[in-house]
C-alpha positions, 0 to 999 in steps of 0.5 A: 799094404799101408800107404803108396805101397808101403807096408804099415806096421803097428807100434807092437809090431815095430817093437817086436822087430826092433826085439828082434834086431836087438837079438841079432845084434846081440848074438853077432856080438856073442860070436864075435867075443868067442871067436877063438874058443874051440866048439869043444870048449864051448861044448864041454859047458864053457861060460864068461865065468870059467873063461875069467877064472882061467884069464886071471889063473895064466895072468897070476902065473905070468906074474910069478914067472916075470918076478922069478925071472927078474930075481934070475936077471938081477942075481945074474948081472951081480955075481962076478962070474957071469962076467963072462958070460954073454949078455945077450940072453940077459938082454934076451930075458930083460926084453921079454919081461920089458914086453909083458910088462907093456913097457916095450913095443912089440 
């Protein structure tokens, strides 16, 4: 016991607690960042890069259907005949890709 019953600590030892606080910090922030990704995910060999790789895959393939379906969009509203059709889906479609495009509150 150090001073007024206190524990005393050398600096080594001081630095291998801060180590491990460090540690700690570091895999809370680990689970945290993977909250959501199943075990078998994770389990099945799962990392940073595979997950990225995967992220930039879906954002590629939302960009492709956002365009095709802003091209459906823009063909619908020019032909005549669609003059009857309701425009509701067509407000249905431009709402969705307002909102993927961060141009609309969700």
């Amino acid at each position: 016991m150090g001073v007024g019953g206190y524990m005393s600590y050398t600096k080594e030892e001081i630095k291998i607690e801060e180590q491990k606080l460090l540690a700690r910090r570091r895999a809370a922030r680990c689970v945290i960042a993977l909250e959501g990704l199943s075990d078998d995910a994770l389990d099945g060999g799962w990392n940073y890069k595979d997950f990225s790789v995967y992220v930039c895959k879906l954002e590629k393939e939302r960009d492709e259907l956002l365009e095709a379906l802003e091209q459906m969009v823009s063909t619908a509203e020019r032909v005549d005949c669609w003059e009857s059709f309701p425009s509701a889906p067509i407000e249905v479609a431009l709402n969705a890709i307002a909102k993927a495009r961060g141009e609309q509150d969700e």
